[in-house]
C-alpha positions as CSV (number, residue, x, y, z in Angstrom):
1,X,19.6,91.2,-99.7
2,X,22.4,91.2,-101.7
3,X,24.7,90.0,-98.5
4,X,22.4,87.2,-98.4
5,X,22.7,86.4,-102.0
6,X,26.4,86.1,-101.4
7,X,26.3,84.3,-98.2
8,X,24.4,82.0,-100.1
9,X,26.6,81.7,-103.1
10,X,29.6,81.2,-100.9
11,X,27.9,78.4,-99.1
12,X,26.9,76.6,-101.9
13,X,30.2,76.7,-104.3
14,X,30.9,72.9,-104.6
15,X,33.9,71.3,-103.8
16,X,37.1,71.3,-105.6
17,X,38.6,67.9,-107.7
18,X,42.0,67.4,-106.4
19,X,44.7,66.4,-109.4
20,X,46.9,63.8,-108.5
21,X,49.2,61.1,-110.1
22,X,49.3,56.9,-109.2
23,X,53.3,55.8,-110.0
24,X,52.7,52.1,-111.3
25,X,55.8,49.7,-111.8
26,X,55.2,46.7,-113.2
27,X,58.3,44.2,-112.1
28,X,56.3,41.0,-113.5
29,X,57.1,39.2,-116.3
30,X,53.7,39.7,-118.1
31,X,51.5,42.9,-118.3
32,X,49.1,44.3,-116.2
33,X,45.9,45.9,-116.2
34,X,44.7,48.1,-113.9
35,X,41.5,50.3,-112.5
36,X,41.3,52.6,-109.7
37,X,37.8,52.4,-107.5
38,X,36.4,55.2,-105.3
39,X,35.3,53.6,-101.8
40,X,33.1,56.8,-101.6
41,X,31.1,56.7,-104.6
42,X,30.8,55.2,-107.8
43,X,33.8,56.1,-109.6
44,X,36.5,54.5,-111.3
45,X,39.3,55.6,-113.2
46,X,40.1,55.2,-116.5
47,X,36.5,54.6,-115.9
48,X,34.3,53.7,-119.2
49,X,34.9,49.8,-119.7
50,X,38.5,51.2,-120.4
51,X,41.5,49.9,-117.9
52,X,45.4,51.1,-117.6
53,X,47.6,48.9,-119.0
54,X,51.1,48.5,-117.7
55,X,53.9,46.5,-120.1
56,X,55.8,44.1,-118.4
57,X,58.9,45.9,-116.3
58,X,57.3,49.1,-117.3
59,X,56.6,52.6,-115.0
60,X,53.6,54.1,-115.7
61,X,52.5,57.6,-114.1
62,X,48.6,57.9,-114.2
63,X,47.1,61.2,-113.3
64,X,43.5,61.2,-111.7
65,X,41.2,63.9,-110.4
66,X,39.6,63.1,-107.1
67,X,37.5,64.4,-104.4
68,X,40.0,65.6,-101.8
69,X,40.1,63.0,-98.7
70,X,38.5,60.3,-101.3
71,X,38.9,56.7,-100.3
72,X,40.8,55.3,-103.5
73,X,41.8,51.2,-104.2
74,X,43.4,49.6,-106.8
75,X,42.6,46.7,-108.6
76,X,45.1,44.7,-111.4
77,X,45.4,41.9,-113.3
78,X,47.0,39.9,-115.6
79,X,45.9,41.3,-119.1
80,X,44.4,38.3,-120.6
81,X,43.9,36.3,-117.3
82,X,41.8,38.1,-114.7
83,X,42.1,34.7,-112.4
84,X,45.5,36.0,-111.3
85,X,44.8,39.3,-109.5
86,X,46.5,42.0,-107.0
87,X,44.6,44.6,-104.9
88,X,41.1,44.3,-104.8
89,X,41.0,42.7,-108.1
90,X,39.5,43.4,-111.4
91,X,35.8,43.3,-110.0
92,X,36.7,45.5,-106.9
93,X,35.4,42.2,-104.6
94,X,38.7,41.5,-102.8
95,X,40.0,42.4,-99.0
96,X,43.0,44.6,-99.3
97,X,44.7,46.5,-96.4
98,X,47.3,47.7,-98.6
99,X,46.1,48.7,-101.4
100,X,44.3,52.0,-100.7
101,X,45.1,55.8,-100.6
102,X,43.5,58.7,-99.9
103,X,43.2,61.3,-102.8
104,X,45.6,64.5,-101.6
105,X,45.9,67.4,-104.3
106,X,49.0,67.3,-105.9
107,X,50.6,63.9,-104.3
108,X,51.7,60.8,-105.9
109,X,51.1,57.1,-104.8
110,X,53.2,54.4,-105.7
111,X,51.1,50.8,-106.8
112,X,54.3,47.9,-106.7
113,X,53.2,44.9,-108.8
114,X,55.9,42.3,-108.1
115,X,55.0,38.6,-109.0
């Protein structure tokens, strides 16, 4: 009985949240916001109505914590102007081949945002 009860426990101990950082440098001439979207559920970092914002020609390291093998995308804009977009944009409604990662415990991606 008591095997079983582990056996059990062991099957059912969820799965681990993988810490990792995004790198952002911001080479335009006017700052950024920015959100990260899960393609694998509903998630988005900073997440509550909040974005990142990025200064003009600033680096900004953002730590998340993920799912591991999470389908991540990032979406930024111009802070003030959400017409003029990289990624998959402010709304998360944009095709982008190159602006998603996958979420790997204790690795850092690197988000370019040149003009």
């Amino acid at each position: 009985m008591i095997r079983a009860l582990l056996a059990a426990l062991l099957l059912t101990t969820p799965a681990f949240a993988a810490d990792m950082s995004v790198f952002v440098r911001n080479q335009r001439l006017d700052g950024v916001a920015l959100e990260l979207f899960s393609r694998d559920s509903e998630k988005v970092w900073p997440g509550g109505d909040k974005v990142f914002l990025i200064r003009p020609g600033a680096k900004k390291s953002v730590p998340i914590s993920c799912e591991p093998g999470e389908h991540i995308c990032w979406g930024a804009w111009v802070n003030g102007d959400d017409s003029i977009t990289a990624g998959v944009g402010p709304d998360n409604d944009r095709p982008c081949d190159t602006c998603c990662f996958i979420c790997t415990e204790h690795s850092t991606e690197t988000v370019d945002l040149a003009e």
